[in-house]
N, C-alpha and C positions, 0 to 999 in steps of 0.2 A: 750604468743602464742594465737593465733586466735583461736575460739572454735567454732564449728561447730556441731548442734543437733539434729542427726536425727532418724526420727520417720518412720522405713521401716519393714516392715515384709517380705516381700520377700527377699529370703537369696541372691539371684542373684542380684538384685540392692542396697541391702546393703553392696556387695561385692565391686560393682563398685565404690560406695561412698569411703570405708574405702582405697580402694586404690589410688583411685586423693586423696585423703584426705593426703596421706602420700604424695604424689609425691608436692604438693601444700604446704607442710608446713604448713598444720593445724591441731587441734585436733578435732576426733570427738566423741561425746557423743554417744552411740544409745538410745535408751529408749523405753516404750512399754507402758507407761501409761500416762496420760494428765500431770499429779501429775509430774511426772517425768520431762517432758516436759518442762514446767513455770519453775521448781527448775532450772534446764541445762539454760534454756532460762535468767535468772535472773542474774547468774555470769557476772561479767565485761567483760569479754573474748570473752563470746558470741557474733557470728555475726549475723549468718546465722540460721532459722529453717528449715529443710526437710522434709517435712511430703509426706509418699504416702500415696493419699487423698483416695483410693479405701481398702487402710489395714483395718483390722478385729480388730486389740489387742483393739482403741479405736476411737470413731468422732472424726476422725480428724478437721473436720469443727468445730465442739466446740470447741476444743484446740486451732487452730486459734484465734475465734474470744477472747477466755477467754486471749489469747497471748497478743493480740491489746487491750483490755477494760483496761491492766494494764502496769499502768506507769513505773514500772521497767523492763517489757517486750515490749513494746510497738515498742522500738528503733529495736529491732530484726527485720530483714531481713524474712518474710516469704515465701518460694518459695515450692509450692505443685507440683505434677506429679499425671497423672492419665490417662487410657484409653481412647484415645482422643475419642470415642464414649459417652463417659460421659457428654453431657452439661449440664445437670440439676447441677451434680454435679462440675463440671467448676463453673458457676453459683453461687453456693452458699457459693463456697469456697471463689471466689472473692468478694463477699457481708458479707462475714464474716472476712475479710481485707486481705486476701493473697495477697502477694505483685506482686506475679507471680504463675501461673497458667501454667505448662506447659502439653501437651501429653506427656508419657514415651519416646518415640523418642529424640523428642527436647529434655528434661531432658539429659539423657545422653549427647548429643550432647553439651548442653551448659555447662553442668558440672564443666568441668577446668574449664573455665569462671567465673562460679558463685563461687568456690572454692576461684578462685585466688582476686577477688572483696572483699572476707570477707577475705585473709588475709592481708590488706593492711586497 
């Protein structure tokens, strides 16, 4: 089954995840540390990474880019959300190889979407 690993601190969009997640036929990982991250992100299974790029537990921009620098993660889907008032941090996230960049709006909105893409 498809593996899906996300990186949310907020319990309301982690909500939202874990439910398309179920409805999509995927599994999803949460996790709270970069460490955690890479390990999720490295199994065969994995597709997809989620990171909200604004969460506190850890840079998610480092996590990113340490995602992409390595070859067993590299294949990983990275798709961030964040306060669309944030461009710096838009910006960095995509220069540190985020696949996708969205505002938390879109996020949601594309969700199924991006769900149903990493289970196939």
């Amino acid at each position: 089954m498809a593996r899906v690993v996300v990186a949310a601190d907020d319990f309301f969009f982690a909500s939202k995840i874990k439910e398309a997640a179920r409805h999509a036929g995927v599994e999803v990982a949460f996790v709270d540390t970069a460490a955690a991250l890479l390990m999720e992100a490295a199994r065969p299974e994995a597709r997809l990474v989620v990171l909200d790029l604004n969460g506190a537990s850890f840079p998610a921009v480092d996590a990113v880019r340490a995602l992409k620098a390595d070859a067993a993660t590299a294949r990983v889907e990275a798709v961030g959300y964040l306060s669309h008032v944030m461009v710096d941090l838009r910006r960095q996230a995509e220069a540190a190889g985020c696949d996708r960049v969205l505002a938390r709006s879109a996020f949601v909105r594309l969700l199924p979407e991006l769900l149903e893409k990493a289970r196939r």
